[in-house]
N, C-alpha and C positions, 0 to 999 in steps of 0.2 A: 542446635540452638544453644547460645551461654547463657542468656539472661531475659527478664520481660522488666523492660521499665514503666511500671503501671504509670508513672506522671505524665511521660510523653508518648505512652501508648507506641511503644519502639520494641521490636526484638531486633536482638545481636546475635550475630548469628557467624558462627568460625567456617571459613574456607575451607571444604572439602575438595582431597584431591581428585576425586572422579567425578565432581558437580559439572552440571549445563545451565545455561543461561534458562531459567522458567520463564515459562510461557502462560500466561494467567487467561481465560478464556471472555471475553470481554461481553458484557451482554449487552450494551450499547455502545452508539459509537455516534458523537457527536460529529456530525456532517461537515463537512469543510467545503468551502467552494476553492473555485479553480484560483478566483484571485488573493484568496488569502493566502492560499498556499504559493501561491506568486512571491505575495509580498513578504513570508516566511522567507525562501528562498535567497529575496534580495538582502534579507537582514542577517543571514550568515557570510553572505560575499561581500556584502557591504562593508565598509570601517566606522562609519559613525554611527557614537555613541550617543542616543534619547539623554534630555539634559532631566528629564522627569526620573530616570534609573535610579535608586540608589545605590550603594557600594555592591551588597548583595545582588543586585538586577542586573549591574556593569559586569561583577565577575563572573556570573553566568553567561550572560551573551557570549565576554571573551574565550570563554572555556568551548561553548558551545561551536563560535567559529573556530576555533583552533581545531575542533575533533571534524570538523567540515573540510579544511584545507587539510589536515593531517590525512583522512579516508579519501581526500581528491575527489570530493559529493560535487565539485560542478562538474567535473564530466566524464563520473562514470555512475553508469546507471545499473549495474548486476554487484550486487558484492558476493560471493559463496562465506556462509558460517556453518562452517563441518559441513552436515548433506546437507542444510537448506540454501536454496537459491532465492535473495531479497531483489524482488523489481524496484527501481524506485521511481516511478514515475511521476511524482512532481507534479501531478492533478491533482483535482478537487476528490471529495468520499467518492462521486458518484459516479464520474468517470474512470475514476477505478475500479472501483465496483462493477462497471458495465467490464473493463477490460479482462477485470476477471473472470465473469461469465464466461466471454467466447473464449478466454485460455481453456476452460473448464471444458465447453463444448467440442476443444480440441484434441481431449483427452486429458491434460493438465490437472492435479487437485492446486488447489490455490488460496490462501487466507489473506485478507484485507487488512490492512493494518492503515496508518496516519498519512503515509508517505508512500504506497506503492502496494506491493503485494509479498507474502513469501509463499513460496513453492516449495514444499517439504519433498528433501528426498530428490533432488533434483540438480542437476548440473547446466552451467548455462549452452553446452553444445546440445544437449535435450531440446531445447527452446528454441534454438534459432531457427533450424527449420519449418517450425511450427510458424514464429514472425513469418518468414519468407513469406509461407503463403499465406496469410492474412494482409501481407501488403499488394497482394497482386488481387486481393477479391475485391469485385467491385460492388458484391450487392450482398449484405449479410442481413436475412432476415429478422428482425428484431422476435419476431414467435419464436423462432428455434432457439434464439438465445437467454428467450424469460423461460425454457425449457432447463435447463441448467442453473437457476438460480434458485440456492439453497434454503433460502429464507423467506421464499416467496411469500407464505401463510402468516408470518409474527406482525402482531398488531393489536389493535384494541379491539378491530370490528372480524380476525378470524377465524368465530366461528358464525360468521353470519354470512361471509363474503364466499363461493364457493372459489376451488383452485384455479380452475376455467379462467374466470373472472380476474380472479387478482397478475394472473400470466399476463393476461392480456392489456390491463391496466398497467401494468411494470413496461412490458411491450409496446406502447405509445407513448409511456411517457420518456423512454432510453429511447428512441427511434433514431432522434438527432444525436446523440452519442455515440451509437453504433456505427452508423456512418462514416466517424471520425477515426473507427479502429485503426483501417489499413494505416492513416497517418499518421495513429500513436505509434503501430505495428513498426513502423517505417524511425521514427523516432528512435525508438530503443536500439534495432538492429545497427543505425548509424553511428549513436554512440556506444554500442557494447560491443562493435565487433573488433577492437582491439582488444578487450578483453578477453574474449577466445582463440585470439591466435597467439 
């Protein structure tokens, strides 16, 4: 660290040659659905400009699509950063969230982020066999999979709710998400496997 500018409440801070991108551990994580994340989507690929932007809002977008078309985020879905492996699955929170359970259940460790998942420590020929078979299952019980999820007990009501209970309530309510793995499973492998070869 060079400096603290108490006005803008800013540290500066000098580029270290051995530094990595920090990871800050997020303790919530406002929910997204599927179609906002849609319409996120269509607004990097898109060209037009909101006439409500101003200068500031117009140069972000451009920046933001440019780093879109520059990493080719329409169609590819694995990027590796040194050993982590980023999914980006391009769902809502919680159908990522579900997708990352059964990674987890598959063996996989998996962290949840905005846009997909990352996989510490992983490469994307690790993964693909794992899709394979999750695109050939036809029944993935949602109890085995609210087994695997990490957070199951955070809330306002747990310590009132036993663990039993909230499994099984995560469990009914992912039911219909779960179902839809093998096609996310199927998804990914389609477009990520020019990336592995």
């Amino acid at each position: 660290m060079r400096e603290i500018e108490e006005k803008t409440q800013t540290l500066l801070v000098a580029a270290h040659h051995g530094g990595v991108v920090p990871r800050f551990e997020r303790s919530t994580i406002e929910p997204a659905h599927d179609r906002l994340i849609a319409e996120m989507r269509a607004a990097y690929e898109g060209g037009d400009v909101p006439p409500y932007l101003d200068q500031s809002g117009r140069d972000l977008l451009s920046e933001g699509r440019e780093t879109f078309r520059d990493w080719n985020l329409d169609a590819i879905i694995l990027v590796q950063e040194e050993a982590d492996l980023h999914l980006l699955l391009w769902r809502g929170t919680q159908a990522t969230a579900v997708f990352g359970a059964v990674l987890s259940m598959a063996g996989l460790e998996c962290e949840v982020h905005d846009l997909g998942l990352i996989l510490p420590n992983t490469k994307g020929e690790e993964v693909a066999p794992i899709l394979e078979k999750l695109v050939t299952m036809e029944k993935i019980d949602p109890m085995d999979v609210a087994e695997f999820v990490k957070n199951i007990g955070d809330g306002r009501f747990r310590e009132s709710v036993p663990e039993w209970l909230a499994r099984k309530q995560w469990a009914d309510q992912n039911a219909s998400l779960i179902r839809t793995v093998p096609t996310m499973a199927k998804a990914v492998l389609t477009n990520a496997t020019s990336t592995w070869t």
